[in-house]
Each structure stands twice: as structure tokens, then as C-alpha cells.
LOSE-80434 format. One record per residue (C-alpha): x, y, z; residue number from 1; residue in three letters. Coordinates in Angstrom, 3 decimals, always signed. Layout:
- X; Y; Z; NUM; ALA
...
This chain:
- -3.950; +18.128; -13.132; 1; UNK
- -1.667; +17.123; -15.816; 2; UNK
- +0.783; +14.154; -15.585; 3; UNK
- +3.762; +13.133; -17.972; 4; UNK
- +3.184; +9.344; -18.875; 5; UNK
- +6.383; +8.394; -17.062; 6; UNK
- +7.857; +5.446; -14.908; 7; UNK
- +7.673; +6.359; -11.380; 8; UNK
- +10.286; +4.912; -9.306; 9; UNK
- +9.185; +1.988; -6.982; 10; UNK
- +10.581; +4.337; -3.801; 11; UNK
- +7.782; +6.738; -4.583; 12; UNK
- +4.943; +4.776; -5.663; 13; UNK
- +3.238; +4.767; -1.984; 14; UNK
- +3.762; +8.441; -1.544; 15; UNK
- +2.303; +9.751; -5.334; 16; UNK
- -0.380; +7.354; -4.773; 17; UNK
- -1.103; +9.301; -1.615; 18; UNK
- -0.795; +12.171; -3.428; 19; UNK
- -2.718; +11.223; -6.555; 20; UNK
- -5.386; +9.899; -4.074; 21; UNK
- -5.873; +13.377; -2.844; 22; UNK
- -6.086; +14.846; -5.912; 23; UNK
- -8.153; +12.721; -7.658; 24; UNK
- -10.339; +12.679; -4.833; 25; UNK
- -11.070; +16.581; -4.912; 26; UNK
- -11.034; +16.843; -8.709; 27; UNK
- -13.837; +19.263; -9.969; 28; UNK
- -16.655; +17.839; -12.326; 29; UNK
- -16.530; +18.642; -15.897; 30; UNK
- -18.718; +18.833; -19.038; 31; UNK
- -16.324; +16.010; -20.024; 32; UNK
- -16.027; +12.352; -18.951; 33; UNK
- -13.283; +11.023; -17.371; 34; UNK
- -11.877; +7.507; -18.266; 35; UNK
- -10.364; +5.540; -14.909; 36; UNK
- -8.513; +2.229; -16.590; 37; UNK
- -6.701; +0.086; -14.738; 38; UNK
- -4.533; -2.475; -16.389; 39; UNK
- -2.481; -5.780; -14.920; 40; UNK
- +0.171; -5.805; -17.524; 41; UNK
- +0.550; -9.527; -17.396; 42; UNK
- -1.923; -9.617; -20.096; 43; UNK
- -0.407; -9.242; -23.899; 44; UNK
- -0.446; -5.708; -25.132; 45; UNK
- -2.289; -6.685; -27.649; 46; UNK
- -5.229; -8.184; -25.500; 47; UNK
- -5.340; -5.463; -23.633; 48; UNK
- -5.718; -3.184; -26.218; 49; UNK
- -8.884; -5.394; -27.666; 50; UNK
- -10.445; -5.458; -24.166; 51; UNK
- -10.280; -1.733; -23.717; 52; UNK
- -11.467; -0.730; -26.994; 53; UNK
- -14.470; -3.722; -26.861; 54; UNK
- -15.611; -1.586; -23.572; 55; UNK
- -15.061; +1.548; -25.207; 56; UNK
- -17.673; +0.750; -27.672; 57; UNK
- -20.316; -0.481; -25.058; 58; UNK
- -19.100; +2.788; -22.750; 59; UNK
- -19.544; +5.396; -25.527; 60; UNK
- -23.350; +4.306; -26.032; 61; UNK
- -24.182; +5.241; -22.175; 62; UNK
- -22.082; +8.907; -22.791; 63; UNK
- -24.575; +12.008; -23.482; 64; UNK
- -24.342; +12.797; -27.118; 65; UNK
- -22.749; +16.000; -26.722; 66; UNK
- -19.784; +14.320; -24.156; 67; UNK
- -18.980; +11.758; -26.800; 68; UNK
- -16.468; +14.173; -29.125; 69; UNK
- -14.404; +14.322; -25.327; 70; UNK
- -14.844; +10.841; -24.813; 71; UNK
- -13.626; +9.814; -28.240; 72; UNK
- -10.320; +12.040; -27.437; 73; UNK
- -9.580; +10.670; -23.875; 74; UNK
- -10.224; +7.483; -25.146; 75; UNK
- -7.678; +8.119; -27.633; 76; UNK
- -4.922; +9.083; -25.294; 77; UNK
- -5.347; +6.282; -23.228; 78; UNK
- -4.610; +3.746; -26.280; 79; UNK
- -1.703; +5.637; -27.034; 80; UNK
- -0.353; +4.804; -23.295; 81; UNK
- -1.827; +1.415; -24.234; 82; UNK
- +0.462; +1.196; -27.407; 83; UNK
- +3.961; +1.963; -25.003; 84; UNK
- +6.375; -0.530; -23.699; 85; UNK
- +6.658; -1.242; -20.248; 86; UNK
- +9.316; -2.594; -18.501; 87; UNK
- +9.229; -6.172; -16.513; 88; UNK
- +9.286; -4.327; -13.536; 89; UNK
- +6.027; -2.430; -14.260; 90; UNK
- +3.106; -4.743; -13.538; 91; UNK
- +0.560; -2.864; -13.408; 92; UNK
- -0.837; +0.320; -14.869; 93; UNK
- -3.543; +3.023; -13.543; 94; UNK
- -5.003; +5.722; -16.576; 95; UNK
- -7.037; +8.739; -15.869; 96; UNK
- -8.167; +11.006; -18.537; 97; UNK
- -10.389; +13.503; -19.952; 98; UNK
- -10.244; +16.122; -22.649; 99; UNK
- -11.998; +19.585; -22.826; 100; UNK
- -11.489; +22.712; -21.352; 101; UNK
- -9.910; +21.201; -18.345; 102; UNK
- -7.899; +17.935; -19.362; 103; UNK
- -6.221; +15.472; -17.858; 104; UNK
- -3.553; +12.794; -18.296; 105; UNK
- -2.286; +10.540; -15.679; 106; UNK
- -0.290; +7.124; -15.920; 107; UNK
- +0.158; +5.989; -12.916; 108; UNK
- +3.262; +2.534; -13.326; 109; UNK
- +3.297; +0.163; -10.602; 110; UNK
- +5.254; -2.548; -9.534; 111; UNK
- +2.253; -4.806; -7.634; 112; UNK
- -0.413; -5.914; -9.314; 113; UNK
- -3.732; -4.387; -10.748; 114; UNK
- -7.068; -5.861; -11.915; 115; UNK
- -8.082; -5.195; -15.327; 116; UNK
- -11.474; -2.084; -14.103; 117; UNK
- -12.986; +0.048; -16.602; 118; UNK
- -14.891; +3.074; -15.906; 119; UNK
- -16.181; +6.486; -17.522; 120; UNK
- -17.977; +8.773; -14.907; 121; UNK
- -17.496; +12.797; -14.574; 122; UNK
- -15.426; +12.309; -11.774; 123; UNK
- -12.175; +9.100; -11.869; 124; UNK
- -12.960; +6.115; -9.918; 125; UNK
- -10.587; +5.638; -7.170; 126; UNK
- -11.269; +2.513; -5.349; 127; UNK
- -9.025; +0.500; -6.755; 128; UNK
- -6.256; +2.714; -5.861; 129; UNK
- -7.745; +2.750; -2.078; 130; UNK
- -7.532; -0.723; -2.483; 131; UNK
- -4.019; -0.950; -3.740; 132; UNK
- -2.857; +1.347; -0.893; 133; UNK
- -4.678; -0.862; +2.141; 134; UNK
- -3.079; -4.006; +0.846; 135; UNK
- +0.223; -3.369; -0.198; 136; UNK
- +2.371; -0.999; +2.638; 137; UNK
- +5.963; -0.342; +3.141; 138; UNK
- +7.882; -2.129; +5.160; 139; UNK
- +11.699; -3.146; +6.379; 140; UNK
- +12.975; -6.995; +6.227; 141; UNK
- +16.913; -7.421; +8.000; 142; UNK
- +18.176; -11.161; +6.707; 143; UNK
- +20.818; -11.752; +9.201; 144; UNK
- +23.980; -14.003; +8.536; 145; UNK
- +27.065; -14.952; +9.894; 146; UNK
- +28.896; -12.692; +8.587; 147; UNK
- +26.697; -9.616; +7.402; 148; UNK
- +23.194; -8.897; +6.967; 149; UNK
- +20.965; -6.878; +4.532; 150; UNK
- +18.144; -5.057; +5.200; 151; UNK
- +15.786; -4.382; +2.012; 152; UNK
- +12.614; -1.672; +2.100; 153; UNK
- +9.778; -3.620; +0.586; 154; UNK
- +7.579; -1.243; -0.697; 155; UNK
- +4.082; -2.567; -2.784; 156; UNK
- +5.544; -5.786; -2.563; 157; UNK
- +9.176; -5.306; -4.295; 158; UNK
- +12.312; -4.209; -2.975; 159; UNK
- +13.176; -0.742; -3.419; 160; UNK
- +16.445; -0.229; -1.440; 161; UNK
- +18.997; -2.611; -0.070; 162; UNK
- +22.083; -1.928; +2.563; 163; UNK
- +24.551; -4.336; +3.088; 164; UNK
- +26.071; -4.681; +6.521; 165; UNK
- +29.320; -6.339; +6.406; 166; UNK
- +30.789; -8.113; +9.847; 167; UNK
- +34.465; -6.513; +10.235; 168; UNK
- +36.793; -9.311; +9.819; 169; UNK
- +38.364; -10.756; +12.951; 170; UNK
- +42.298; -12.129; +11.926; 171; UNK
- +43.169; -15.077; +13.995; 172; UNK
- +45.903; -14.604; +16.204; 173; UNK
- +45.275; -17.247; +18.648; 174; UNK
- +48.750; -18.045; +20.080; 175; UNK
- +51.960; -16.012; +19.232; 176; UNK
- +49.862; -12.873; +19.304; 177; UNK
- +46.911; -13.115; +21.163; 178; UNK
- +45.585; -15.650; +24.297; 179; UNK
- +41.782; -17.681; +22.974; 180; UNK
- +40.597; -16.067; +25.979; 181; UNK
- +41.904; -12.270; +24.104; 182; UNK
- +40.510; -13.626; +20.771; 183; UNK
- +36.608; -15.185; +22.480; 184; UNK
- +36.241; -11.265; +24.028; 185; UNK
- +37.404; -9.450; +20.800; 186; UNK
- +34.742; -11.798; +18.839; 187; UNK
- +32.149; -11.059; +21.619; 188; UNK
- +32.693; -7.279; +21.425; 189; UNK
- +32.751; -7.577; +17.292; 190; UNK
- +29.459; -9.276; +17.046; 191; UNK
- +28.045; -6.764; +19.736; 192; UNK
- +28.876; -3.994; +17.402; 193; UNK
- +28.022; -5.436; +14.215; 194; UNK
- +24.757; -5.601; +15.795; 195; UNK
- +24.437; -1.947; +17.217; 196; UNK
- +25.346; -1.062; +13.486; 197; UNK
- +22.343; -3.183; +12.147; 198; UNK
- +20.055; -1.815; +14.675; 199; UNK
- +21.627; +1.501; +14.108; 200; UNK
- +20.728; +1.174; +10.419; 201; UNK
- +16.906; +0.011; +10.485; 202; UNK
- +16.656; +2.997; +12.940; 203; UNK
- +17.593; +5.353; +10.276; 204; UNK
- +16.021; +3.620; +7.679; 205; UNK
- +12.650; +3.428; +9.236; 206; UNK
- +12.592; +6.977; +10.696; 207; UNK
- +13.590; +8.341; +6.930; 208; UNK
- +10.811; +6.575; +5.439; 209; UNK
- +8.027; +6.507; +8.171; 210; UNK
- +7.938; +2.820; +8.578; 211; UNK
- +5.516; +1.029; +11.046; 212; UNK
- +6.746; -2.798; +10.313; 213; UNK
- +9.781; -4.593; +10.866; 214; UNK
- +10.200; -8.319; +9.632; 215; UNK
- +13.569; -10.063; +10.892; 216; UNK
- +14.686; -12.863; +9.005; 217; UNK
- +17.777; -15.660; +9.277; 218; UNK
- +19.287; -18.279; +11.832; 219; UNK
- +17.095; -17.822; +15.562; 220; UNK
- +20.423; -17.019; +17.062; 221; UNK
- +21.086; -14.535; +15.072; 222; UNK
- +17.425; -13.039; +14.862; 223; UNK
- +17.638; -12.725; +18.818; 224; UNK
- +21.086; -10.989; +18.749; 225; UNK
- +19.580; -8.792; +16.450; 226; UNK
- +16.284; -8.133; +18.001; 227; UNK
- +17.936; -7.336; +21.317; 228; UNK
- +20.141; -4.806; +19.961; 229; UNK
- +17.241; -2.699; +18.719; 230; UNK
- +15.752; +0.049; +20.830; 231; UNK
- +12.490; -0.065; +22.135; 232; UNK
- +10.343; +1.529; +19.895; 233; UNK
- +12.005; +0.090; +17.060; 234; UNK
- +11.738; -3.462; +18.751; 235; UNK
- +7.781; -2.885; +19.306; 236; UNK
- +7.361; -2.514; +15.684; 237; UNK
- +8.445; -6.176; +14.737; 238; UNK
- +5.750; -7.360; +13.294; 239; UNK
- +6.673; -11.226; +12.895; 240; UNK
- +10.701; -12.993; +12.439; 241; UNK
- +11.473; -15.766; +9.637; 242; UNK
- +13.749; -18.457; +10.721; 243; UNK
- +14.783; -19.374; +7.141; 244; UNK
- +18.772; -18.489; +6.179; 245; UNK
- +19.413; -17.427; +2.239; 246; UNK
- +20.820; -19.798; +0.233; 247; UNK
- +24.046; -18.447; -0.758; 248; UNK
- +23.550; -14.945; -1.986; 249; UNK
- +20.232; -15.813; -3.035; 250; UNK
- +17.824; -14.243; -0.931; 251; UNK
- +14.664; -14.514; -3.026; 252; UNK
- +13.361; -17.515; -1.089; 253; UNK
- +13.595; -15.118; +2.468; 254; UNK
- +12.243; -12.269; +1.049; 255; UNK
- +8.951; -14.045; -0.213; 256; UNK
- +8.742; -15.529; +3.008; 257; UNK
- +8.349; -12.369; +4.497; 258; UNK
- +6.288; -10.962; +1.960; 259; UNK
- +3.716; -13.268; +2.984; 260; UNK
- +4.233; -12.818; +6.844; 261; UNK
- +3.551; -9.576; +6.241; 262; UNK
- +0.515; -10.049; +4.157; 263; UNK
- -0.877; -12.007; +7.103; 264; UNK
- +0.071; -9.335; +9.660; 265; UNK
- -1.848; -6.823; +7.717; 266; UNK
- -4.468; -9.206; +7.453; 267; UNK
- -4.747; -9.714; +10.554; 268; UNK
- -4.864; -6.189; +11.606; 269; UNK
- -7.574; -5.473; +9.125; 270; UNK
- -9.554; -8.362; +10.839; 271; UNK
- -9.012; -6.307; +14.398; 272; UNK
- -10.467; -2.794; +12.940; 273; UNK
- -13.348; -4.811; +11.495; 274; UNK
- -13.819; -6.398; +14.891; 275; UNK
- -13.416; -2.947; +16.822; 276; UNK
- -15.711; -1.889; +14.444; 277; UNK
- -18.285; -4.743; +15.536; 278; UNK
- -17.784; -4.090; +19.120; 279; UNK
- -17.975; -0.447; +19.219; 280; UNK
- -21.484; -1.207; +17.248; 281; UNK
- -22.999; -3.289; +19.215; 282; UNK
- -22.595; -2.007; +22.773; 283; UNK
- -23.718; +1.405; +21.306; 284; UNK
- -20.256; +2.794; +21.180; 285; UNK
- -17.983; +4.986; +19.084; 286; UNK
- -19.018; +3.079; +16.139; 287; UNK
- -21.800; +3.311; +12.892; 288; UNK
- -22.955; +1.228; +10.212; 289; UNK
- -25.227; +1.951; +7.064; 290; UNK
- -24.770; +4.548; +4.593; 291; UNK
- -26.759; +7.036; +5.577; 292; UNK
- -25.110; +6.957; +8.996; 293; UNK
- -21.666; +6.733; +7.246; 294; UNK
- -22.517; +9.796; +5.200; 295; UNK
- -23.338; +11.387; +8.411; 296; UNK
- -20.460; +11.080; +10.551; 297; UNK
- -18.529; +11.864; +7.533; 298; UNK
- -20.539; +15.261; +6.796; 299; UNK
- -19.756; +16.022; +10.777; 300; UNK
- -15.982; +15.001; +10.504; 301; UNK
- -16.798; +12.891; +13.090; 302; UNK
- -15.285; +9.533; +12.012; 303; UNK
- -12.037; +8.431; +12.521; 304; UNK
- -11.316; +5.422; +10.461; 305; UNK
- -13.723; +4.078; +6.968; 306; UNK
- -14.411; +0.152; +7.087; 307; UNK
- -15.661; -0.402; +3.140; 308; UNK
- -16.704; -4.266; +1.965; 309; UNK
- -15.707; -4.186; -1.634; 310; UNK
- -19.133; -5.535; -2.484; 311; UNK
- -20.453; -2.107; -2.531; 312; UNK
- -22.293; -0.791; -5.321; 313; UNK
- -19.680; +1.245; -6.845; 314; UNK
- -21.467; +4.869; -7.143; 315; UNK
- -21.514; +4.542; -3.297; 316; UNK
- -18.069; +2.916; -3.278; 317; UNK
- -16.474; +6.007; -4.319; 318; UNK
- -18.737; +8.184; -2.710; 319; UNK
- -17.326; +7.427; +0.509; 320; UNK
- -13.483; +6.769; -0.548; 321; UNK
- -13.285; +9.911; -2.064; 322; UNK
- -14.975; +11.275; +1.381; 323; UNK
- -12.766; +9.253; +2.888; 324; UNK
- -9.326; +10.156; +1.249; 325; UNK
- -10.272; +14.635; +1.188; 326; UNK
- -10.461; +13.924; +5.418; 327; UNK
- -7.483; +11.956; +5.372; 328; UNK
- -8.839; +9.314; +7.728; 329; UNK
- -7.619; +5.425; +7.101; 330; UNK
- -9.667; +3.131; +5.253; 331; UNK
- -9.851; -0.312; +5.726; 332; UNK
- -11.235; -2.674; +2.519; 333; UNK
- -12.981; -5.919; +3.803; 334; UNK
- -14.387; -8.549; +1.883; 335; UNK
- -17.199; -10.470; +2.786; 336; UNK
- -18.052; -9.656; +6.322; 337; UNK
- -21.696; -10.220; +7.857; 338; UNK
- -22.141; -7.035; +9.180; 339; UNK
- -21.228; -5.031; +6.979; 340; UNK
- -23.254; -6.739; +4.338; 341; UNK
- -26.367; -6.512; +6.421; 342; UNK
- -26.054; -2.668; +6.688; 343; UNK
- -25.689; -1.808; +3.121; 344; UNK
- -21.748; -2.509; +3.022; 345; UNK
- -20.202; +0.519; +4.717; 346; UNK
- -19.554; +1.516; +8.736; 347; UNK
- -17.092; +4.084; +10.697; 348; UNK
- -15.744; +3.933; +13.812; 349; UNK
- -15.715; +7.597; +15.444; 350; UNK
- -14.037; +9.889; +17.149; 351; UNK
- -17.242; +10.811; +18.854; 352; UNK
- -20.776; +9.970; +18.694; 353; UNK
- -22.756; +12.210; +16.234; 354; UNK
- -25.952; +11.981; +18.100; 355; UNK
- -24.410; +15.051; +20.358; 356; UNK
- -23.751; +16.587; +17.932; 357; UNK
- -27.740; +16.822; +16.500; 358; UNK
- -29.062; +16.974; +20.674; 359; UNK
- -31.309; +19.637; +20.770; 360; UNK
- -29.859; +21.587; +23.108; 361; UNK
């Protein structure tokens, strides 16, 4: 797999990471080593540069003699990207290459952030990309006004498309032309619509892009009016409202706002599969903990969901992401949890229980 070291646009970061996930994830082993570097761009070129080649030194002593010729030329390619310029609105940077007989080259921009991760293995190191992809989701925000809204797809945690809804303008008539009573029912009717349009357009929106989340934002009144215009299944996917109004046409101070209810929702959710995952274990259930009983109910496609503490030794790490990601089942990073720690840092819950599957029959 070859890449061109170009800027991906922020609307399809989420979908090629899924699709760099998968490929990564089944890449064949080489003769050659493959460099995984990972960059937060908030860092001065030039210290980046220093920190990479300082652990290229220390890396190339561990690399078997006759690997270190490939080495030495993906290591070279990945200063190169090193040496580009970036854009503000790339933060973050994820490099996987290797030379020989079956190279590879792929810059991977983003616009959240990365840590600064080294690694040389014969296959890339993917966690951090796992990682990326369980924190940072897609989702819609509407911040309704007065007089229009505007409803903005976050996606990793920047905006990536924005549609302005405009309230049609009501003239005035009051009098000569029209009774209050005429003008109070034409408003009514005007702000009913304006809402239908709204709802009509975080319908479309969400259903185009496969959203799960919907954060409303602005005056309760109009958050309510809102909310009850949307259909069902679109109104059991709000995931929290924010009763803060822009200032102006300065929205910034909303949008954060909702970046970090919706950083709480997803925490919150990855608290739940963790506890599922307790529960399940406990009472004997459609749940397993430990590697070798992870490996197991991954080698019998029997789980349905990986629950990975990022304290894991990182061999086993991407052992069972890259398990993981090939079955396309979720995976959910936790840090620090008591279980999980005890057992060796890894557990599934299942779609069934693997010991009828090995029942003698």
C-alpha cells in the first residue's frame, strides 16, 4: 500500500482512518522494518526533527544487521515528510513506512491531536490510531437563534461543514394591511416551518454521514422548539443540549461547549461498556477477561466488542487491535480500570460463550 503524502480533508479523516485501520491491520510481514511515527505538530519542526532522528539512532541498534540498509531508507522518507510545511489546520501527523521489495509510504494529516510515539516493528503499530478513532467521533451541533440557526458536523473535534438556516422574514403589516391577530398566526406558522426546515436538515445531514449524536445548542426556548420538531429517531439521538446563545456571529464559545459535552457523553458511554463488561464477568455471562481468553474468543469470532486499558504492554496491545480492527468489532480504550488491570489489561464481551463452542460433544 502506497500513499501520496497529501492533506486529507477534515470530512474524510474518520472514514480513511477506518480504512487505513483495515489495511494496516492486515498488512503482510516483510524482510523490512516498518517505521509507525506519530507526530503532534505543536512542537517546532525543528524539535521534532531532533527527537525523531535521536530515536532513530537508539532504534537502528535493536534492527538485525541485514534490515538496517531498509531501515536507513524508510527512515529517510519519513524526515523528508518531517522537512514539509503543514498548515495550522493540521495538528497532528501519523507516518508509516518501509522500503524493500514491498514499500510503503503513508502520511496520514489530522486535524485533532497526536502524541509524539515512535516505533520500528515488521508490522506498523496501530494503537494510537485505535485510540484516535474511540475518542474523537463525528457528530452534529444545531446553534439555534432568533432568527436562523446553523448546524456544523464536528468531525475529530473541528468543524467540517456548516449550513445556515435563515428564518424567512415576516414584514409588519399590523394595521392597514393585516389584523395582530393575522400577523401572531402568520409568525406562529413561520417559526413552525423554520423549524421543520432545521429538523428537515439534521435529518439529511445525519443520514448522509451516518451520525449517531446530536448536540442542540442556544436559548431553552428555542432548543425545545427545535427538539420537538425532530422526528423520533432523530430526537433519540440527542445526546445532551447547551443553553449558551453565540455572541454575535461568533460561535466559537458554543461550539467548544459542545465539544466538551460531547467528550463527556462518550465518556460516559465508554464507562457503561466497561461496566457491561464487569457485569457480564462476574455473574458468568457473555463476558471474558485475560489474554489468553481474549485471544480465544477472538480466534472463535466469538466476541463482539474489545475493552483494551492502554497500560498494556504494547506487543500485546497491537496484537489484539489489529485482531480487533480485521473482525471489525468496536473497541473501547480504558485507562486505569481495576479489572482490567488485574487480568493482564484486556477483556471481551461476546456474542456467545466460547466454552460451547470447545464442549465435547
Amino acid at each position: 500500500m502506497t500513499s501520496d503524502p497529501t492533506i486529507l480533508p477534515t470530512l474524510q479523516e474518520i472514514q480513511v482512518l477506518h480504512q487505513h485501520l483495515t489495511t494496516l491491520a492486515t498488512l503482510p510481514e516483510t524482510d523490512a522494518p516498518v517505521l509507525s511515527v506519530f507526530l503532534d505538530l505543536y512542537q517546532h519542526q525543528d524539535a521534532l526533527r531532533a527527537k525523531f532522528a535521536q530515536w532513530a539512532v537508539s532504534a537502528r541498534i535493536v534492527v538485525k544487521p541485514d534490515q538496517r540498509a531498509f531501515f536507513d531508507t524508510a527512515r529517510a522518507q519519513v524526515d523528508s515528510v518531517l522537512r514539509q510545511t503543514w498548515p495550522d489546520s493540521i495538528k497532528s501527523l501519523a507516518i508509516f513506512a518501509r522500503a524493500g521489495t514491498s514499500p510503503l509510504l503513508t502520511v496520514m494529516p489530522f486535524s485533532a491531536t497526536l502524541e509524539n510515539y515512535f516505533h520500528v516493528d515488521s508490522l506498523p503499530a496501530i494503537f494510537p490510531l485505535v485510540q484516535l478513532k474511540d475518542r474523537f467521533h463525528r457528530f452534529v451541533v444545531a446553534i439555534c437563534t432568533e432568527e436562523s440557526s446553523r448546524i456544523f458536523e464536528i468531525t475529530l473535534g473541528s468543524v467540517s461543514e456548516e449550513i445556515l438556516a435563515t428564518r424567512p422574514e415576516i414584514r409588519q403589516r399590523v394595521g392597514r394591511e393585516w389584523t395582530r391577530e393575522h400577523y401572531h398566526q402568520s409568525k406562529r406558522e413561520n417559526d413552525r416551518r423554520f423549524m421543520r426546515d432545521q429538523a428537515e436538515m439534521i435529518s439529511n445531514l445525519m443520514a448522509k454521514r451516518g451520525h449517531n449524536h446530536l448536540i442542540l445548542a442556544g436559548h431553552p426556548r428555542h432548543v425545545s422548539a427545535l427538539r420537538s420538531a425532530l422526528p423520533k429517531d432523530i430526537d433519540a439521538r440527542v445526546s445532551d443540549t447547551v443553553h449558551q446563545s453565540p455572541n454575535g456571529n461568533d460561535y466559537s464559545i458554543v461550539l467548544e461547549q459542545a465539544i466538551h459535552a460531547f467528550i463527556e457523553v462518550e465518556q460516559h458511554e465508554s464507562q457503561n461498556t466497561v461496566q457491561r463488561l464487569h457485569e457480564q464477568f462476574l455473574r458468568g455471562g457473555l463476558a471474558c477477561v485475560g489474554m489468553e481468553a481474549t485471544r480465544e474468543a477472538l480466534g472463535l469470532s466469538a466476541a463482539s466488542e474489545l475493552v483494551i486499558s492502554e497500560e498494556l504492554p504494547v506487543r500485546e496491545r497491537e496484537e489484539f487491535v489489529k485482531a480487533a480492527t480485521f473482525q471489525q468489532i468496536p473497541i473501547e480504550v480504558c485507562e486505569g480500570d481495576e479489572l482490567l488491570n488485574h487480568h493482564g489489561g484486556v477483556g471481551c464481551l461476546l456474542r456467545y460463550r466460547t466454552d460451547f463452542m470447545n464442549a465435547t460433544p
